[in-house]
C-alpha positions as CSV (number, residue, x, y, z in Angstrom):
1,X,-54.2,53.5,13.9
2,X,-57.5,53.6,12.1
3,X,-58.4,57.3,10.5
4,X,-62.2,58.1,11.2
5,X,-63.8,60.7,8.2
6,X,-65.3,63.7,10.3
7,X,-68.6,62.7,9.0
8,X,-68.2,59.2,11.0
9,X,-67.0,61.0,14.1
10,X,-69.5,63.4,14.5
11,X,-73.0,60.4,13.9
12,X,-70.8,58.7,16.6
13,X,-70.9,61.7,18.8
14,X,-74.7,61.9,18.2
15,X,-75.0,57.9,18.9
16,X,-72.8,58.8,22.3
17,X,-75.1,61.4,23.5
18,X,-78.7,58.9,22.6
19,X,-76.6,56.1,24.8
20,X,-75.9,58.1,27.7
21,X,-79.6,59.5,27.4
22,X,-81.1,56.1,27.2
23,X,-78.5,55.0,30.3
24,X,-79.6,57.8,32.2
25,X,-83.0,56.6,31.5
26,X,-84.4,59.5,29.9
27,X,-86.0,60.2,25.9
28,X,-83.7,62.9,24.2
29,X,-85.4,66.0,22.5
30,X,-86.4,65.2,19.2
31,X,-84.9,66.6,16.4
32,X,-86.6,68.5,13.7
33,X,-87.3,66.2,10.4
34,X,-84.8,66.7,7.7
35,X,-86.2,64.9,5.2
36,X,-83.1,63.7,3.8
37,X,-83.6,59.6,4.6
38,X,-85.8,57.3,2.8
39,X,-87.1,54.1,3.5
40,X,-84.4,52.4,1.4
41,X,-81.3,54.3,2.6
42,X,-82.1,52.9,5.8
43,X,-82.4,49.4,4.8
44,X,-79.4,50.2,2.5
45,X,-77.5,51.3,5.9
46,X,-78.5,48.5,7.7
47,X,-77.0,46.0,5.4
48,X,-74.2,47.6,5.5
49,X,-73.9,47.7,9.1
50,X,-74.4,43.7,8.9
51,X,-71.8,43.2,6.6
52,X,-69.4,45.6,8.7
53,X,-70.3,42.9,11.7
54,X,-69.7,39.8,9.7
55,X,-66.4,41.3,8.6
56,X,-65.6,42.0,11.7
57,X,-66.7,38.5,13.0
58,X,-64.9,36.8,10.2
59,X,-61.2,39.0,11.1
60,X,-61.7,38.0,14.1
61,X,-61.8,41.6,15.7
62,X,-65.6,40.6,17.2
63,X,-66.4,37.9,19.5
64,X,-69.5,35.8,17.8
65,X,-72.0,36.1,20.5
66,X,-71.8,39.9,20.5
67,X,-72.0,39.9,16.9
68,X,-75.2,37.5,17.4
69,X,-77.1,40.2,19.7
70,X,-75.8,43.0,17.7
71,X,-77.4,41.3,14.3
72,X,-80.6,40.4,16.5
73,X,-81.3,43.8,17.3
74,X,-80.2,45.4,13.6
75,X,-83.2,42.6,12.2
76,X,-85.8,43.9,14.6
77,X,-85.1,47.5,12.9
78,X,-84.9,46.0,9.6
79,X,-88.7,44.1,10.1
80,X,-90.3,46.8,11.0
81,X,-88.6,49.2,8.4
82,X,-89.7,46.1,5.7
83,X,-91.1,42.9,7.6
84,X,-88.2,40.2,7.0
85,X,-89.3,37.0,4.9
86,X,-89.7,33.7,5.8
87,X,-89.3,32.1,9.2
88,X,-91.9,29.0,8.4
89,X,-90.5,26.2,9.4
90,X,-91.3,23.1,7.3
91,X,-94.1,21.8,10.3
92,X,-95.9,25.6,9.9
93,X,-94.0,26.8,12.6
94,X,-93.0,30.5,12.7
95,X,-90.0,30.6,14.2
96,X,-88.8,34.5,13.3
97,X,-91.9,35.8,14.8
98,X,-91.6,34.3,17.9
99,X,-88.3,35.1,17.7
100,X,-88.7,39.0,16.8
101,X,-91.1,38.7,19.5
102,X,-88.7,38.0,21.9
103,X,-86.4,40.1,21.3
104,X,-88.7,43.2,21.5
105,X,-89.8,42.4,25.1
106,X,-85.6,42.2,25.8
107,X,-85.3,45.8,24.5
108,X,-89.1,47.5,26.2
109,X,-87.6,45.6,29.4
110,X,-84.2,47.4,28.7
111,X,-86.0,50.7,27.9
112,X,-87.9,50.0,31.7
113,X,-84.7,50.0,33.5
């Protein structure tokens, strides 16, 4: 059995309670700012959460696919945290945009119910 540190259990707790608020289809209260997370702490934990996925993905403990959407929607908080490079395609095409694009309709759509 895997041992979870308390501090793990209890953001996991918080991430519950924002699920079943956004599944109820309501905004939970705000907190108050705690000034404690900069800009590159959360692009810090957001690499981290991509490698935890492609280790996960590589052990075989994560189907590909889900690991696909789950990366998607990490890189739509990592471009707007620091917009991602590239995505020009050798013809001029801007593929990632389009892409980023996309995937932000799938998520306001979600956010509609």
């Amino acid at each position: 059995m895997t041992s979870f540190a308390p501090v793990d259990q209890r953001l996991y707790g918080a991430a519950q309670q924002l699920i079943l608020a956004h599944l109820a289809g309501t905004e939970p209260q705000q907190g108050n700012p705690r000034d404690i997370v900069q800009e590159q702490d959360a692009v810090d934990a957001l690499l981290l959460s991509l490698v935890a996925i492609q280790e996960q993905v590589q052990a075989g403990g994560l189907p590909p696919d889900i690991a696909f959407r789950m990366v998607a929607l990490l890189m739509v908080v990592r471009d707007y945290l620091r917009p991602i490079p590239g995505g020009i395609t050798e013809d001029g095409t801007d593929l990632l945009t389009a892409d980023i694009a996309e995937l932000v309709e799938v998520v306001r759509l979600s956010r509609r119910g």
